[in-house]
N, C-alpha and C positions, 0 to 999 in steps of 0.2 A: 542315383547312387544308393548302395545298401545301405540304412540305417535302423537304427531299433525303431523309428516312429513307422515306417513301414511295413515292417515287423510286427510290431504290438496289435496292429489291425487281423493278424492270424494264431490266436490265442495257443491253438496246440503247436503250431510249428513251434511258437515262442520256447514254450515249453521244453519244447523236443532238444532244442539248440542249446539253450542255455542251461536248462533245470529248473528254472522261477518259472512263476506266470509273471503276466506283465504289472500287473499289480505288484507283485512284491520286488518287481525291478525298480519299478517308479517311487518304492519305500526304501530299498538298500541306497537308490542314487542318490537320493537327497540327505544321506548319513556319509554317502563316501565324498559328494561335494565340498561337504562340512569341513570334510578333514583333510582335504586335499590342499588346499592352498598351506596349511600349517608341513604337512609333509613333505612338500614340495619348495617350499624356504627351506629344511631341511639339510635336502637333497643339495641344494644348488649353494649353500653356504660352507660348505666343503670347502678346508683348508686348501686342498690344489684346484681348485676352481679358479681363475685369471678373472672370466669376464663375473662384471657384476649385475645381480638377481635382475631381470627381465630383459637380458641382452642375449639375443640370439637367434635363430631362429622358435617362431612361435608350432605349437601341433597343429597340424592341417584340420584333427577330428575336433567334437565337443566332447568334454567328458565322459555322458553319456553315451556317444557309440565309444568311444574308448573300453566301456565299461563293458558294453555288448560285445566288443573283441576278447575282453579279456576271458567272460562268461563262456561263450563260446571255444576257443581256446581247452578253459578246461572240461568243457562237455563232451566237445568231439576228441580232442586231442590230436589237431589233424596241423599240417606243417603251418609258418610262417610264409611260406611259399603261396598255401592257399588263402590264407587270409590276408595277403596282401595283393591277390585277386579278385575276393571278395569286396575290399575296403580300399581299395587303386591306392594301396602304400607298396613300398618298395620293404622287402621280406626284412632288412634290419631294423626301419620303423616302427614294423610292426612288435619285431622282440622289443625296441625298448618300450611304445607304448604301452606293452603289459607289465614290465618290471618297475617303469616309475609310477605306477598304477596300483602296484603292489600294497605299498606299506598304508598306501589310505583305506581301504579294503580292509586290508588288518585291523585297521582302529576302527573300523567301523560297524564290523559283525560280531558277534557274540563266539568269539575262539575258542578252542577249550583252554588256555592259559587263564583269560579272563573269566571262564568261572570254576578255574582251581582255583583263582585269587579269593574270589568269593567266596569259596566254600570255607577260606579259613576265617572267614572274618564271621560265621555263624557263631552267636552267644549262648541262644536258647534251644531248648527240645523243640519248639514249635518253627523260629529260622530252620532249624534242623529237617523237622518232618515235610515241610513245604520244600526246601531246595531236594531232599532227598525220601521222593513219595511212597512209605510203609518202610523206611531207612535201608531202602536196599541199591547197594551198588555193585554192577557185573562186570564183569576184568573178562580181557581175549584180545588176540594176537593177530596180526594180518598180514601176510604179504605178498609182496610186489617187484615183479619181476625187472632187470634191469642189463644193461647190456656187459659182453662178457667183459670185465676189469682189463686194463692193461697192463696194470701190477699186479708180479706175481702170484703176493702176499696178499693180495685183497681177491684174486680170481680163486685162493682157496678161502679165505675167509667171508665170502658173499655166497657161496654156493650152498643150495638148500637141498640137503640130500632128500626131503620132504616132496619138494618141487622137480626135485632132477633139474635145477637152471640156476644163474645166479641170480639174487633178490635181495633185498632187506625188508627189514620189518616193522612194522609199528606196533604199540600197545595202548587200546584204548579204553577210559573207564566211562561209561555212563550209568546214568538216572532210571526209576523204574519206566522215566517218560521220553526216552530216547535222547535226553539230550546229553553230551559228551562233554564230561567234565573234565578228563583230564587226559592227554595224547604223548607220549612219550616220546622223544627226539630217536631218531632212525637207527636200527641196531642192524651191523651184517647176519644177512639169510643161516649163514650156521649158528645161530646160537637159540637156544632150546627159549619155550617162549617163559620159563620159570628165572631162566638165566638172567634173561630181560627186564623180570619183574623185581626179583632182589639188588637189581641196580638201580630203576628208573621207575619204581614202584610208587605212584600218589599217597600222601598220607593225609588220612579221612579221619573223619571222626572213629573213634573205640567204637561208639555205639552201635553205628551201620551193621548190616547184614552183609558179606559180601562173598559173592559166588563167581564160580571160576570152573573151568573143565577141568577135566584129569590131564591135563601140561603142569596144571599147579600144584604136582604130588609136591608135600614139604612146607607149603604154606602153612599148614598149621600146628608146625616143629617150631619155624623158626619167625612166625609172628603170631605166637600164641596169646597178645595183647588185645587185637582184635577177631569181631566175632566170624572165622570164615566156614565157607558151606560146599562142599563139594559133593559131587556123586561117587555112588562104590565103588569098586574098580572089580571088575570079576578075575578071580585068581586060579591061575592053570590048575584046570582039572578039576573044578568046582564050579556049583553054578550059583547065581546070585537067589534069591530068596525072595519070595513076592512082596514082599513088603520093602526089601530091598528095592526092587525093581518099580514099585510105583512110588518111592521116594526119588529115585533118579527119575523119574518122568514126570512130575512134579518141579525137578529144578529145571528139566529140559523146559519147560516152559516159560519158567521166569531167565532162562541164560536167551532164550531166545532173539530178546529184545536186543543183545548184544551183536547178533548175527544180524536182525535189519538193519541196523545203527551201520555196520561194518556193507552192506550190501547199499544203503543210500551213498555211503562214501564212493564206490564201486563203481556209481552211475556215471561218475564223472570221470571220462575214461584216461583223464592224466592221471588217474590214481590206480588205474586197473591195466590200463595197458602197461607195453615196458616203458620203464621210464625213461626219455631221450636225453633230459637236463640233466646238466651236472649234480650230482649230489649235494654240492654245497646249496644248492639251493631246495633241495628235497624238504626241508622241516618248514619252509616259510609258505610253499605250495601246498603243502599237507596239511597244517593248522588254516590254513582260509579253507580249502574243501569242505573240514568237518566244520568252518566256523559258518558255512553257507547251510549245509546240513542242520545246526543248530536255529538259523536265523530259519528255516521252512520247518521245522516243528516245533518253535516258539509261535509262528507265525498261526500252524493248525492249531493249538492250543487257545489263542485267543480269542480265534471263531467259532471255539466249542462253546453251545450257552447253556449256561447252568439253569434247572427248570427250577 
């Protein structure tokens, strides 16, 4: 039968399937074990709950392939149909496998909620310059396409005249070191990506650096408290000025970091394809994405050695 240990023995397939190598599988699953029995008391202590906690039936898998379902799941983003061909479950086992799977997961990777929290608890310049490397934080928009609404009011309010389709969006902030500090709960596909930010906007230190495309015309009207950096905008029938022109290619390079951060997101194609799940569940699937995102460039960071 498929499982991760059979698996693990083919390093790139691993990869492929899931996004981790097997090593940083075998480092997430002993964080998401931790916190699974507490999640899982949780779940099952629920007021309309009849039977009580270990009456029932028990999961056919271990954790672990649990965890490889889930992995997978959001890599390929291919049905419940196939994965319960893969893993000889029957297609609804499979959905709840992943969903009671969820919230330990959550507690177990580095989310972006968990280091907005963090970032408020910085006292010093020096907390400061270390969570936020040369104190620059870059803001940008994403979206993602989703199936056409069956309400009215929401099949005109999700359509992205950008896109030509309907979609929502997310807004995410990171670090100059790609990790993602802060993700914005899901806004419908029409609304301009500035619209997004004077609602669901992280608040960072005054001191940061923080840079943004030309979607953020106005940022710096209406939070003139903090320090922001935008590129010029070239004005009809005028051309930009060379020193103009290598200040914008100058910040293209530091916005940059914002667009792999948003393309690691990407790889996992429940986040790039159309989205099939309900939307209520869209912000809980989209903070584990980047929180895995985070956990593989924490992960590269700590195998970089200082000479």
């Amino acid at each position: 039968m498929f499982n991760h240990t059979k698996l693990a023995k083919k390093p790139k397939q691993f990869l492929s399937i899931t996004g981790i190598t097997p090593q940083q599988f075998d480092s997430i699953s002993k964080e998401i074990q931790k916190q699974y029995k507490n999640t899982e008391e949780k779940r099952l202590s629920k007021q309309r709950r009849k039977r009580g906690i270990g009456a029932g039936r028990h999961f056919d898998h271990s954790i672990k392939d649990r965890i490889l379902m889930l992995l997978m799941y959001y890599r390929m983003y291919t049905t419940y149909d196939m994965l319960g061909m893969i893993f000889d479950l029957n297609k609804s086992n499979v959905m709840r496998d992943i969903r009671y799977l969820e919230p330990a997961v959550k507690q177990s990777i580095p989310i972006p909620a968990k280091k907005y929290a963090d970032s408020k608890k910085l006292k010093s310049m020096q907390e400061l310059q270390k969570f936020f490397p040369e104190l620059i934080a870059i803001t940008d928009a994403t979206e993602q396409p989703i199936p056409i609404p069956k309400n009215k009011k929401k099949r005109k309010t999700h359509y992205s005249g950008k896109k030509k389709k309907h979609t929502v969006q997310n807004q995410i902030t990171i670090n100059l070191d790609g990790i993602i500090i802060h993700k914005s709960t899901h806004s419908p596909g029409s609304y301009h990506d500035y619209k997004i930010y004077k609602s669901k906007h992280p608040v960072l230190s005054d001191q940061l650096l923080n840079f943004y495309d030309l979607g953020y015309l106005g940022v710096q009207k209406d939070f003139s408290r903090q320090i922001n950096i935008l590129p010029y905008k070239k004005k009809k029938g005028k051309q930009l000025t060379d020193s103009q022109k290598e200040w914008n290619k100058l910040q293209s390079k530091i916005r940059i970091k914002v667009e792999h951060a948003i393309a690691q997101i990407k790889k996992f194609r429940i986040s790039r394809d159309t989205f099939r799940n309900r939307l209520c569940r869209y912000d809980r699937i989209s903070e584990i994405v980047c929180g895995i995102v985070n956990f593989k460039e924490s992960w590269k960071q700590e195998l970089v050695v200082i000479p």
